[in-house]
DONU-135270 format. One record per residue (C-alpha): x, y negated, z negated; chain; residue in three letters. Coordinates in Angstrom, 2 decimals. Each point is the difference from the previous one (the first is absolute). Layout:
REM residues N
<<X; Y; Z>; A; ALA>
...
This chain:
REM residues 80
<<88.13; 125.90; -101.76>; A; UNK>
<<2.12; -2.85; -0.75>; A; UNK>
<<2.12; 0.51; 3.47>; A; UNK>
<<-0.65; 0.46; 3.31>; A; UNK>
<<1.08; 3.51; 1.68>; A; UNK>
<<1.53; 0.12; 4.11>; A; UNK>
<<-3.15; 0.81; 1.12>; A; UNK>
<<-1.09; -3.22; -1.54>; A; UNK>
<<2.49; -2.00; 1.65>; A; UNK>
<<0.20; 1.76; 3.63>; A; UNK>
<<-4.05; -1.34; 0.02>; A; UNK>
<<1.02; -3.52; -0.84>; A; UNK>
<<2.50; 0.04; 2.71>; A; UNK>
<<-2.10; 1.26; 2.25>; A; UNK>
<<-2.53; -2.75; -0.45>; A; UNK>
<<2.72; -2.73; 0.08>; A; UNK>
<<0.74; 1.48; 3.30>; A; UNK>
<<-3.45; -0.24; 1.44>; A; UNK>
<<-0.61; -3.12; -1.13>; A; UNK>
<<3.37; -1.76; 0.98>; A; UNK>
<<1.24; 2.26; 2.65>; A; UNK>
<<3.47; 0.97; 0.31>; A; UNK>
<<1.25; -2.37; 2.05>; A; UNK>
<<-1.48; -3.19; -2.12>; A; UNK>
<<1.77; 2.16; -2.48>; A; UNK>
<<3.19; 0.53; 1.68>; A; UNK>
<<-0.20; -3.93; 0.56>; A; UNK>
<<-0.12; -1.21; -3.77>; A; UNK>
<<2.73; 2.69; -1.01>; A; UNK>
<<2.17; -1.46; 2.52>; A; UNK>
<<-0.89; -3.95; -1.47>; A; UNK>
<<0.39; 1.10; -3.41>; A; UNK>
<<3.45; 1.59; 0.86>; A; UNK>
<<1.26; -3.28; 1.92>; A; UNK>
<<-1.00; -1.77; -3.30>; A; UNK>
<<2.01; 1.98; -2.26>; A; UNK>
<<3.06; 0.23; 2.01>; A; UNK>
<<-0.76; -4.64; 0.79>; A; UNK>
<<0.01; -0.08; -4.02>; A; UNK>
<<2.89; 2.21; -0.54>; A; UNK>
<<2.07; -2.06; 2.43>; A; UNK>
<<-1.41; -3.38; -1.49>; A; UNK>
<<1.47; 1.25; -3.32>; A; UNK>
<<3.45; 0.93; 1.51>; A; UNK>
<<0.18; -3.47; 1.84>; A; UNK>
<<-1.20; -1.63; -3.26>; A; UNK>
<<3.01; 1.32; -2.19>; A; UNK>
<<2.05; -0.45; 2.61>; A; UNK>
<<-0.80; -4.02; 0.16>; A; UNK>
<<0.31; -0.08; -3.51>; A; UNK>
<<3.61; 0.99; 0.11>; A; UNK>
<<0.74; -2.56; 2.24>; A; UNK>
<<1.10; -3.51; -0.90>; A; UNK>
<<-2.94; -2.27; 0.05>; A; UNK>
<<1.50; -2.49; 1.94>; A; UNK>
<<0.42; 2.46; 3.69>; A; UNK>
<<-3.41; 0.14; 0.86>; A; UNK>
<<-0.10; -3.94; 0.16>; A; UNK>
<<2.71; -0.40; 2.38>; A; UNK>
<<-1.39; 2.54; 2.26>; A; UNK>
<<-3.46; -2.36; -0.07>; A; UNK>
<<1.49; -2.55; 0.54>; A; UNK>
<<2.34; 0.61; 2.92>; A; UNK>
<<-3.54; 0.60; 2.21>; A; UNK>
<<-1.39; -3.00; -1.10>; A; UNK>
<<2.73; -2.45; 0.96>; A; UNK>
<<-0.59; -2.29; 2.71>; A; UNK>
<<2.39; -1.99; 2.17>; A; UNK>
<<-0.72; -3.58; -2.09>; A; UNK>
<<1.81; 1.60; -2.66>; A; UNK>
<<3.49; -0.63; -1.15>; A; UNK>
<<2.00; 1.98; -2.68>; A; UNK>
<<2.71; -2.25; -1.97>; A; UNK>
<<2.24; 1.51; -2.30>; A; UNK>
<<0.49; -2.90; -3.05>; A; UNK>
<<3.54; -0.33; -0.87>; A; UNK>
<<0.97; -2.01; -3.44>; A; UNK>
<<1.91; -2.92; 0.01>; A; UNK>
<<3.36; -0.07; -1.45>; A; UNK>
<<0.80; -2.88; -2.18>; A; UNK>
């Protein structure tokens, strides 16, 4: 009593078939799917970052960003 037999479980399909339809179906398998594989990748990418020194993702920001008005000047120290 305490589980469900195949019989059981071919007649819950069957109504979450005619109610959804397989192609509404076939739609949120293919969703959920994309998910998984988007959060898989986003945990590759995210150790992958963390390996990396801190200070390369703030060079590559801010080579976009620069405009014309600005000038780089590399500071040199004065010898006494």
């Amino acid at each position: 009593m305490g589980t469900f037999s195949i019989w059981h479980w071919l007649i819950v399909l069957l109504i979450v078939v005619m109610v959804f339809g397989t192609k509404k179906l076939k739609n949120i398998g293919s969703d959920l799917g994309g998910a998984v594989k988007g959060f898989k990748d986003g945990m590759k990418d995210g150790s992958a970052s963390a390996d990396e020194k801190p200070a390369a993702p703030a060079q590559v920001a801010n080579a976009g960003s620069a405009d014309r008005t600005t000038i780089d000047v590399e500071t040199k120290q004065k010898s006494s």
